[in-house]
N, C-alpha and C positions, 0 to 999 in steps of 0.2 A: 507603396512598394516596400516588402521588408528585403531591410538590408541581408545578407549572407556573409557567411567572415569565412574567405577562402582559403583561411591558411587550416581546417581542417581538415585532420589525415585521412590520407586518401587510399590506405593501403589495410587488405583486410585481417592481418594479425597484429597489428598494435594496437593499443586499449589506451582510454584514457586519453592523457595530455604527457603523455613520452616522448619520446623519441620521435621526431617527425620523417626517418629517410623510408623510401621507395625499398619495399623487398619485392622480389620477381616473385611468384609461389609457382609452385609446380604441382603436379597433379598430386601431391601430395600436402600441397598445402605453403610447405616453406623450403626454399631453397637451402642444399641440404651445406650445412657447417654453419650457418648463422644462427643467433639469436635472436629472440622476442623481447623486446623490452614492453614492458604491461604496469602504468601505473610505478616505473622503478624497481618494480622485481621482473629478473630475469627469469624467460622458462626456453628452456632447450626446446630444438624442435624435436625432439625423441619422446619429452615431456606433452606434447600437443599433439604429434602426428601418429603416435606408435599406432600399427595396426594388432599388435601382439595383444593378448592379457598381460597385463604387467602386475608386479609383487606386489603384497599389502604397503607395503610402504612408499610407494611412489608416488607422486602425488597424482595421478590419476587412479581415481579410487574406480568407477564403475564404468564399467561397459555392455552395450546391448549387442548380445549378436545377431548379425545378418537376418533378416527375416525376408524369405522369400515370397508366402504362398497362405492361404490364408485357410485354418485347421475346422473343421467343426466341432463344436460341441455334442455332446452325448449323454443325455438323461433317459433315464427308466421309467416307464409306465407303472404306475401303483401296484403294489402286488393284492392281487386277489383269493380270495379263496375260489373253490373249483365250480361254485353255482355261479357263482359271478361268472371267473372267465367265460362258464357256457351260457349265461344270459348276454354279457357284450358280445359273443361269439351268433347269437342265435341273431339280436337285433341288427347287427355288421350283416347279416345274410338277409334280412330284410324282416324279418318278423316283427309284429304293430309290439311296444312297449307294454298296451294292457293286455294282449295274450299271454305277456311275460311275468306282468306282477298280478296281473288275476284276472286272468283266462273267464272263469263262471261268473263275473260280473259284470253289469250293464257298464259302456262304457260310462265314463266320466262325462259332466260337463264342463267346455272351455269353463278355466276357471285360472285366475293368479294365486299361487300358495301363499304368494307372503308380498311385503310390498319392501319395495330397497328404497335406500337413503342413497341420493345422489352422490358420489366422493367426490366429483371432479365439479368447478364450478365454472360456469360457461361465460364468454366473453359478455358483461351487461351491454356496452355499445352496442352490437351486434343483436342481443335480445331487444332493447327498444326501435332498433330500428324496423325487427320485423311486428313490433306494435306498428309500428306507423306506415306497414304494407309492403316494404321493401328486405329482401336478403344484401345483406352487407359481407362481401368477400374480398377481402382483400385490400380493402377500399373502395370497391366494385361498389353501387346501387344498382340491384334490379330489381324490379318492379313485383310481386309475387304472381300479382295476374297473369304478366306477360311468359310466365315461364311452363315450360312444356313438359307435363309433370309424365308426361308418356314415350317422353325419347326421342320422336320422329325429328325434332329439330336439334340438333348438334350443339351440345353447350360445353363450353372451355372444362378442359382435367378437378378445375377447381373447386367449377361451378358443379359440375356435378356429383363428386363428392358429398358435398354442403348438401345437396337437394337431395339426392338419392341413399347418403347414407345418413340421413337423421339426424348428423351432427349440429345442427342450429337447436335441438333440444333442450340441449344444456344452458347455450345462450337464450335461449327463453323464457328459463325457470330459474333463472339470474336476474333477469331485469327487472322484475315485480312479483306479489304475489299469488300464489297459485291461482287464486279464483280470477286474478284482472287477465292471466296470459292463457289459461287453459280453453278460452274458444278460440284466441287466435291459433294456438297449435291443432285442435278439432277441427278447424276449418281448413289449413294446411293439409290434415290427416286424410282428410274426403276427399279431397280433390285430386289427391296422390292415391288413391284406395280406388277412385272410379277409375282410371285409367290402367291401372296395375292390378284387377282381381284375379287374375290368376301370373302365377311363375310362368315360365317357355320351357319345353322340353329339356333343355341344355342351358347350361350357365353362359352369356355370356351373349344372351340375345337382347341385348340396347345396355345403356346404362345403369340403368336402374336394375339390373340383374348380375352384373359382376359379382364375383362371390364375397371380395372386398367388401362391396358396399351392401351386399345383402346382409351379412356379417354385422357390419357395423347398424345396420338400423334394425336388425329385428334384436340386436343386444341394448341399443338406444328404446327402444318399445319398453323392454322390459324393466329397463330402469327406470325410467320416465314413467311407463306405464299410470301412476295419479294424475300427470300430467294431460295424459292423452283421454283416460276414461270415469273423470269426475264430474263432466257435465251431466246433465239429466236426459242427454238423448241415451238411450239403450240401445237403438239399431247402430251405434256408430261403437258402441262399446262390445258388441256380440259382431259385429264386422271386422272389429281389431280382433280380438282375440281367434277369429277363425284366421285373422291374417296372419298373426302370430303362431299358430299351429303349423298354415301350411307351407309357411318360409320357414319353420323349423323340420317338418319333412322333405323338403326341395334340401335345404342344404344337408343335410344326410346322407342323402346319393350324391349331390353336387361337389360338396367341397373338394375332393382330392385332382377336383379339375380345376381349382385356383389357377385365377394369372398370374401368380409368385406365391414364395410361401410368408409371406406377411400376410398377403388375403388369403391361405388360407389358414393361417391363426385366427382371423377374424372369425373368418366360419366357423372354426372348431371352437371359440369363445363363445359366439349365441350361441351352439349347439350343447357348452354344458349348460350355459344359463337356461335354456330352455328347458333342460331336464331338471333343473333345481325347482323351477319356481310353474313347468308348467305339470298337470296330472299325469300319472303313470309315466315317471319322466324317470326311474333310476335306472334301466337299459341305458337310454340314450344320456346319460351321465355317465354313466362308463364308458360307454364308447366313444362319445366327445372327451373326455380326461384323456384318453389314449393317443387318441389321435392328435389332442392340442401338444402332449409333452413330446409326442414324435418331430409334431409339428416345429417346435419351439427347439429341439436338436436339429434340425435342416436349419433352422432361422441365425442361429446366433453361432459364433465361433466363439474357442473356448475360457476366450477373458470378459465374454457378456456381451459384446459387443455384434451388431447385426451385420450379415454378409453383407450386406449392401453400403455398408460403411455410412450411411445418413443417418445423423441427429434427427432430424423428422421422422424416421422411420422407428430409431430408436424411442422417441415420445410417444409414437402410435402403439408400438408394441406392448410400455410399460402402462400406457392408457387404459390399453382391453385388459390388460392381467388388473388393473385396480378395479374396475366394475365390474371383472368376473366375482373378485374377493371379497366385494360389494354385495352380490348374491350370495355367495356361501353363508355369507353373516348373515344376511335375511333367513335364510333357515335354517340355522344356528348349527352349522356344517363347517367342517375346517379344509379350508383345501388341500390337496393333499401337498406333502412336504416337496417333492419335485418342485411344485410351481410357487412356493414361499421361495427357495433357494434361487432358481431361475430367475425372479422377480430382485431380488439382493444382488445377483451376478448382474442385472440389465443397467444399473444407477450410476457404477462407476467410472462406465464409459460415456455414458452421456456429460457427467460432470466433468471429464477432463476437457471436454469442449466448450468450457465456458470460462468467460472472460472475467476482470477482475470485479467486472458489477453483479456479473451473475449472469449474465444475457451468453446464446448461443454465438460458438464462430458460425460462419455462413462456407458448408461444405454440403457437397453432392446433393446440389439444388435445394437446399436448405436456405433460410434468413438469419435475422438476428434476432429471434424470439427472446422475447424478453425475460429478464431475472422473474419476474411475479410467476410467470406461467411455467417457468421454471423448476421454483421453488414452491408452486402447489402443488406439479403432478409429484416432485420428492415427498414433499409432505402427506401428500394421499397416498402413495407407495408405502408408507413407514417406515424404510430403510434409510438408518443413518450410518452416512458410509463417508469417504471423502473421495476426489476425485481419482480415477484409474493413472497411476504411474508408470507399472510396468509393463508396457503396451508391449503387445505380439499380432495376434491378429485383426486386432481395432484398426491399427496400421499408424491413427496422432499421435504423434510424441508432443507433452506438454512441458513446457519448462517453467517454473516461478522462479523469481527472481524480484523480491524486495514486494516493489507492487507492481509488477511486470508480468506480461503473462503472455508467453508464444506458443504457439498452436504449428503444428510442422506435419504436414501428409508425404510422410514415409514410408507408404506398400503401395502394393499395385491397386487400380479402380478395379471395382466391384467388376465381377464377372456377369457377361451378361442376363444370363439368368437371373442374378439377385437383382441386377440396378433396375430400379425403377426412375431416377430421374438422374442418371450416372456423369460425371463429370470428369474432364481430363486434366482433374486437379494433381496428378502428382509430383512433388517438391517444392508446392506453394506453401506458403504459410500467412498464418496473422499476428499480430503485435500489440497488443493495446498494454498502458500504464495507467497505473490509479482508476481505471473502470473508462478511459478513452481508450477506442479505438484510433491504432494509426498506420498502421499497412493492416487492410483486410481483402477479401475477395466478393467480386461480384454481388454470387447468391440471388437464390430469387427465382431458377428454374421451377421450381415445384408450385411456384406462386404464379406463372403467368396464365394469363388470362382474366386475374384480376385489374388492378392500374396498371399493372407492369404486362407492357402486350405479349400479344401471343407469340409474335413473329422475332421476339427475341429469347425464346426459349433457348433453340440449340445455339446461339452467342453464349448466355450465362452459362450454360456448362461448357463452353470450348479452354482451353488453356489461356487463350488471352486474359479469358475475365477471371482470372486468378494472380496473385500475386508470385509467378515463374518465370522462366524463359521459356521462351518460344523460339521455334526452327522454321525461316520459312512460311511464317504465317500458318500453317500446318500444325495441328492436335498433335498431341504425344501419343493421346490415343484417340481412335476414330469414336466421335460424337455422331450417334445415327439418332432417328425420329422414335418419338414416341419412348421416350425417357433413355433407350437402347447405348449399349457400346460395341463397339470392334474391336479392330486391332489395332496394340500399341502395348503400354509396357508391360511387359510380362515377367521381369523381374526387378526388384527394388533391391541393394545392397543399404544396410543401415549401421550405423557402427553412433554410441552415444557416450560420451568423456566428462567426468568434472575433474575439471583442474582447481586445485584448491592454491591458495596463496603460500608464500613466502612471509616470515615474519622478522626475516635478518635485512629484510630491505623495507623501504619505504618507510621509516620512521616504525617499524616494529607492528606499522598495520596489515593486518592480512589481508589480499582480496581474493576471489575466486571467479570462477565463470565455467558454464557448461557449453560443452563444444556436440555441435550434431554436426555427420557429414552424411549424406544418402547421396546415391545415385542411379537412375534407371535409363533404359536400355530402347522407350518411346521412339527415339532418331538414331536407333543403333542400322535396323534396318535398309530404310530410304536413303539415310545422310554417312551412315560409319559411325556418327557420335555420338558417347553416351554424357546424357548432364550429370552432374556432378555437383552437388550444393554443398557450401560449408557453412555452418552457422555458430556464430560463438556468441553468448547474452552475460554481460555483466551479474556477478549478484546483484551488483545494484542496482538493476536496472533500467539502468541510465543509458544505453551502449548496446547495442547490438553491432555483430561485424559481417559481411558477410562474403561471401566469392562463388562464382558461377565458374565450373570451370567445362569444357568442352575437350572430352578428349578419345582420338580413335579407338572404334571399337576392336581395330584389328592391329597388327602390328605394322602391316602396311596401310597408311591412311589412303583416301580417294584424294583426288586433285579437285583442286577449283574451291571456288566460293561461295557461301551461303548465308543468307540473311537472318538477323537474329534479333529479337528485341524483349527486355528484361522488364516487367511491369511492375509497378507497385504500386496498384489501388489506394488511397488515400481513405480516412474515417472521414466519417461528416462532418462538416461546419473547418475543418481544418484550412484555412489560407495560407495561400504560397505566394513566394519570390525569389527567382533563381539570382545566382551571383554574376559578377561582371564575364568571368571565364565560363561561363556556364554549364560548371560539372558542382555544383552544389545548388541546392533547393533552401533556403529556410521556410519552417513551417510554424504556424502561430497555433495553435490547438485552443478550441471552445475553453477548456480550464483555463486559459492562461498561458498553458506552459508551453516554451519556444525551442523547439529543434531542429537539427540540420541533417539534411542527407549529403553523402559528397558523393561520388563514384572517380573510382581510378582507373578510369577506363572510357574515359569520353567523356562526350557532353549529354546533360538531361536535360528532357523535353517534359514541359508538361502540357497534358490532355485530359480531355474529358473524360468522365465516365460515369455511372451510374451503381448506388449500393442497395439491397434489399433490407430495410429498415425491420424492425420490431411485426410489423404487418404483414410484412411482404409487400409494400410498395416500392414503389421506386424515388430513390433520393440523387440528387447529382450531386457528383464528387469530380475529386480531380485525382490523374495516375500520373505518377512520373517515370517516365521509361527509356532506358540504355539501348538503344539500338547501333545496325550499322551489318558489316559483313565482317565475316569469319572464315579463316580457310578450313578448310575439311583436314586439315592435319592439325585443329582443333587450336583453344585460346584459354583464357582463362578472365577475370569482370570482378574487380574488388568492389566494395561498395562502405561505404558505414551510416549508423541511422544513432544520432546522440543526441540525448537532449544536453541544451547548453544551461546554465546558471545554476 
């Protein structure tokens, strides 16, 4: 059992080893004429609570304002000269590409103009397992035999992906060299070519026909393409390449019927690639250019970051923009500056989501992908940037702090049009120091179907399986099937403070700390309350502080009581022992290093729970969580998370 030392403060404005008394806070944080004692220097509450902009000189240097709603971005289509616009003009109305670049010549034969160099390099695990017969998803083994390359049998989100969008390519052309894996991908290739030789009228008839994944495998074809058509059969090499023509004419008319507009960037990526690399393809290179940067102005809002608020989707995005730019270089073509820029804007929101190792937080059915994979799709992007700070429509506020790293979802969830695997994460957060994770979330929706079952999909995206509060047992926002959201918050107040130190106290040392307070409107509805989160992080961090507070949304509250309970998902391998009063937790962390949570506000329970690891499998953890009832004329839940020694 580890002991717990209960005389840790319990109260969420004092820092450090101050001052140990009880302040009441109020929906503003601190009860108004007292001080904060922090480490031996005082800071007023005026200095901590102000909602104003305050003068250069006080020690609250920056503030975010409020961010409601989330903006699109706006990029331009390449400028043309006037043959151009009427050649993308003529092929956008249907006219074949060699009417267009030469009319009096015999068509072309299918043929590849150039051959591309892989950028992105594919999971090896995963490539030697399909040497040895099996697709590996997730953790998943299935069988290659057993799977139904023609749709009639229903395969998990995951699975099909994997199979229908050609992403196991890359993992195949990773695991060994070209000559030992190119029959096993030929023989994949046929078996998915008999069942699939023609497109369906309309997008969107079985899986293998979403425009998504059509998207991604005829742009996997092309890049891989040595991969698929080096063996010496020739009927399977003249069977691709007419495959490859006529999923680059199907998605032409297809694509603007995307099932979101992430697939249809996919679409509009094969569609310039195919114009790059296949004949009489500069028509249909403009008019794919056109449509992917319109494209990529629906997708992203204007700090780079995707509507849909998901790292996953954010890695998908920047993935197709590097194997598009992968082709331009095969035929020594520059892309054009739009989509270099766009590609620069995509990097820095991804990176504010990552922890002190490198590895992702686990947000909007996302995992914890790992630093490697990370750090190669930056490295194939080109763009050296550091992570996005001044968040606006991303929605994460990131804080550092020494070697501390917190992760804060501050806007409303995606709208349902954008979300594809949308979560009722809002005002959870993650915590990791020195590259440990130690409050995270769930994660792991966008992965079930591999180890982590299917049937706890809409779990990992509910509000429980995030590090919040909860009303009721009831979502902030309604989690519907099939990645979907409803209703719930519709707006987020956000307001972000550093408070810098005093150097007349404390022996002349200065400390500082940044303060986040957000609030949304989820249980403003059903219950009257809105949550209210305040979080304050040591620089050093060492200390986190934090307070849940609950307060009416009207000026007349409802009566009566309501159930509530405050979670905090635990990192891996972390072991706990609660104290004898049992309103503290001590926790031993994999490093070594040993912390305590207190809460001033009852007693904590610890429970089970499960994290979505580097894979997307499922790991067991433990959550510790603040429960009990609340009156509807609202409360307030101090907490603190310290490491000790």
């Amino acid at each position: 059992m580890i002991e717990v030392d209960s005389a840790v403060p319990n109260t969420a404005h004092q820092m450090g080893q101050g001052k140990q008394q009880a302040i009441p806070l109020t929906a503003n944080g601190v009860r108004a004429g007292e001080d904060v004692t922090v480490d031996h220097a005082t800071i007023k509450p005026a200095d901590i609570m102000a909602t104003e902009p305050m003068a250069s000189d006080d020690r609250v240097s920056q503030v975010v304002e409020p961010g409601r709603a989330l903006a699109l971005a706006d990029f331009g289509a390449p400028s043309l000269g006037t043959g151009e616009r009427m050649m993308r003009l003529a092929y956008r109305l249907g006219v074949p590409g060699q009417m267009l670049t030469a009319p009096f010549r015999k068509p072309a034969k299918p043929k590849l103009l150039a051959t591309v160099t892989n950028p992105l390099a594919g999971d090896k695990v995963a490539g030697t397992a399909l040497r040895a017969g099996h697709f590996l998803i997730h953790g998943l083994k299935i069988p290659i035999a057993q799977v139904d390359f023609g749709g009639a049998g229903r395969l998990a989100p995951p699975v099909d992906r994997m199979v229908h969008g050609f992403h196991w390519l890359a993992d195949l052309d990773a695991s060994a060299p070209r000559e030992q894996v190119a029959p096993v991908a030929e023989r994949i290739l046929m078996g998915w070519l008999q069942v699939n030789a023609r497109p369906p009228a309309r997008a969107g008839k079985g899986a293998a026909w979403t425009i998504a994944n059509a998207g991604s495998r005829l742009l996997g074809w092309l890049v891989h393409a040595p991969l698929l058509m080096s063996g010496p059969d020739k009927g399977l090499r003249t069977q691709t390449l007419d495959a490859m023509g006529e999923t680059a004419r199907w998605l032409d008319k297809q694509v603007p019927r995307g099932e979101d507009t992430l697939a249809q960037v996919a679409g509009w990526c094969a569609i310039v690639a195919a114009g790059l690399l296949l004949p009489d393809g500069r028509p249909r290179r403009l008019y794919g250019e056109a449509g992917l940067i319109s494209a990529l102005g629906e997708l992203l809002g204007d700090d780079g970051g995707l509507m849909s608020r998901s790292p996953l989707g954010q890695m998908e995005a920047i993935s197709l923009l590097v194997q598009l730019n992968a082709c331009y270089r095969a035929t020594r073509r520059d892309p054009p500056p739009a989509l270099e820029s766009i590609l620069s804007l995509m990097v820095p929101p991804l990176l504010a989501l990552t922890h002190g190792d490198g590895s992702l937080g686990c947000w909007q059915g996302g995992w914890a992908v790992s630093a490697a994979d990370v750090s190669a799709l930056v490295a194939a992007s080109g763009v050296r940037t550091r992570p996005l700070r001044d968040v606006r429509q991303w929605g994460y506020q990131r804080v550092m702090a020494a070697k501390s790293v917190l992760q804060f979802d501050a806007a409303p969830p995606p709208l349902a049009k954008h979300a594809r695997n949308g979560c009722a994460s809002t005002l959870a957060f993650e915590f990791s120091h020195e590259g440990q994770r130690v409050i995270v979330n769930c994660g792991g929706g966008a992965a079930a179907g591999g180890l982590m079952p299917v049937r706890l999909e809409q779990g990992l995206r509910a509000t429980a399986a995030h590090s919040s509060l909860v009303l009721d047992d009831v979502n902030s926002t309604a989690v519907l099937i099939n990645g979907g959201l409803g209703t719930g918050v519709a707006e987020v107040e956000i307001d972000r403070r550093t408070i810098e130190g005093d150097r007349s106290t404390a022996g002349g040392k200065a400390w500082g700390a940044t303060r986040l307070e957000a609030s949304h409107d989820g249980y403003a509805a059903r219950y009257g309350l809105v949550h209210r989160r305040i979080l304050i992080l040591r620089d050093d961090g060492t200390e986190l502080r934090g307070e849940d507070l609950l307060v009416p949304a009207s000026r007349k509250g409802k009566r009566g009581m309501v159930s509530f309970a405050i979670r905090f998902h635990l990192g891996p391998g972390i072991e706990v022992g609660r104290s004898e009063d049992g309103q503290g937790i001590g926790m031993a962390l994999p490093d070594g290093s040993y912390w305590q949570f207190r809460s001033g506000s009852g007693e904590v329970t610890v429970e089970e729970s499960i994290w979505a690891d580097g894979q997307g499998r499922p790991v067991p953890v433990h959550q510790l969580v603040i429960q009990g009832m609340v009156s509807r004329g609202g409360g307030n839940f101090a907490w603190v998370l310290k490491k000790m020694g």
